[in-house]
C-alpha positions in Angstrom: -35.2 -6.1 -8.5 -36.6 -2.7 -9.6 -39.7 -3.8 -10.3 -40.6 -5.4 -7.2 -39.0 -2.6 -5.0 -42.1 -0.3 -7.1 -44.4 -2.7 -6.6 -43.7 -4.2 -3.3 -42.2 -0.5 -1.9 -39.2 -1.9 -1.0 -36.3 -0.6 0.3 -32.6 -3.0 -0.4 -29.7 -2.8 1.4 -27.2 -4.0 -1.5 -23.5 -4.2 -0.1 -20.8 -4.7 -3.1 -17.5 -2.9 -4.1 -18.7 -2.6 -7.8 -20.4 0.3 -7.9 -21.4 0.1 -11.3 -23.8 -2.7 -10.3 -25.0 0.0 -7.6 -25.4 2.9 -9.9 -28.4 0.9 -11.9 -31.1 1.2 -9.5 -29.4 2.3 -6.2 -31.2 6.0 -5.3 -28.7 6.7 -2.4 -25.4 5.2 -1.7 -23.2 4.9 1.7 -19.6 4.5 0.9 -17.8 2.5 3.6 -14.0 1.0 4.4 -13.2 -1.0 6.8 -16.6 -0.5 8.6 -16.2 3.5 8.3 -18.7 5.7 6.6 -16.7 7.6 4.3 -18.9 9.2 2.1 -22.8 9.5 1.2 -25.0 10.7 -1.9 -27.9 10.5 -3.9 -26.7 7.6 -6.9 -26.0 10.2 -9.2 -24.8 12.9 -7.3 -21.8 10.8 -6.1 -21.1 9.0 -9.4 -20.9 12.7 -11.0 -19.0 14.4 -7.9 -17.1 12.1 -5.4 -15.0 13.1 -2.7 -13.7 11.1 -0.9 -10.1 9.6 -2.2 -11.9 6.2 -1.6 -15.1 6.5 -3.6 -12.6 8.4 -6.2 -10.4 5.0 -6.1 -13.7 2.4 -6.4 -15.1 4.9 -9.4 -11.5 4.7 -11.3 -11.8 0.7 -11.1 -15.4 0.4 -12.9 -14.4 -0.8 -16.4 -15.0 1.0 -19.3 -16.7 -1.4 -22.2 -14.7 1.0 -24.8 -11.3 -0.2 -25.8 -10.2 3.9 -26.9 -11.4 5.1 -23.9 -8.2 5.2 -21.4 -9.7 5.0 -17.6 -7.3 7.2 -15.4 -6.9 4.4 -12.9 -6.7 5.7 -8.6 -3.8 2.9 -7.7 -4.5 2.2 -3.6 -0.8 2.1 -2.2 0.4 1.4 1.7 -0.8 -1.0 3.9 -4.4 -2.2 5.6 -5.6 -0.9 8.8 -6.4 -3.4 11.0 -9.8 -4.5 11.0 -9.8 -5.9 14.3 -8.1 -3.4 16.3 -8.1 -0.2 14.0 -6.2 3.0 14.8 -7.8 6.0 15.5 -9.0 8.2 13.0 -9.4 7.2 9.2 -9.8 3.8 8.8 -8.1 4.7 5.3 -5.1 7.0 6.3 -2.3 4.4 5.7 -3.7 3.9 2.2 -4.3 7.8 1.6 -2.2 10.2 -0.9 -3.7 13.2 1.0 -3.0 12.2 4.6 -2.5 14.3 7.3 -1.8 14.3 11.2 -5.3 15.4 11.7 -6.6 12.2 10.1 -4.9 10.1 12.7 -5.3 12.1 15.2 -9.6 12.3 15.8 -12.5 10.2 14.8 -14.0 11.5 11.5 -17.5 12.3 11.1 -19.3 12.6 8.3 -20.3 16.5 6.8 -22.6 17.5 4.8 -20.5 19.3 1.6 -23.6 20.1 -0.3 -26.9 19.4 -0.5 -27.8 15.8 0.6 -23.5 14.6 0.2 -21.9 14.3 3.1 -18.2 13.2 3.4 -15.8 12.4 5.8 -12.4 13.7 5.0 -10.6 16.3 6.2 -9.1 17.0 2.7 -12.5 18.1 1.3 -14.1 19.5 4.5 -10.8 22.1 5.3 -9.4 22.5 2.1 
């Protein structure tokens, strides 16, 4: 794939969960859930610093091909949001350890943090 995206300039749109797959030959990656942006990065900006408590969560599940090595894994508790008929706000609030009445209570937008990563969650953007 990454030799006919430099030979053919191509540009792919690659939708998965495993974001070790991504990581390989992904030079920008949009984090969604539930058909929210949450967070976006160049590749290895977000793999080295991510933000959002979802993109933290999908990180912590990537497995680790060394048996010593003991992956702290982010554990996704409370229920789904809708898909059909979602609530406003974070698509991810039920599901979010750092949840807060101003999650629920606006649409998020995404924010550029630093450089080129942008995020949206009021966690990281009012601290």
């Amino acid at each position: 794939m990454q030799d006919l995206q430099d030979e053919l300039h191509l540009t792919y749109l690659f939708i998965t969960h495993d974001l070790s797959v991504v990581k390989h030959f992904a030079t920008d990656i949009l984090v969604m859930y539930l058909g929210q942006m949450v967070e976006m990065a160049p590749s290895k900006t977000l793999f080295e610093n991510p933000m959002h408590p979802y993109t933290q969560a999908l990180l912590s599940a990537i497995p680790v091909p060394d048996p010593d090595f003991k992956m702290e894994r982010i554990a996704m508790k409370g229920e789904l949001t809708s898909p059909i008929n979602p609530e406003p706000g974070c698509r991810f609030a039920k599901r979010c350890p750092y949840v807060s009445q101003v999650c629920t209570s606006r649409e998020m937008v995404l924010i550029e943090m630093e450089p080129g990563h942008f995020v949206s969650c009021q966690m990281v953007q009012n601290p």
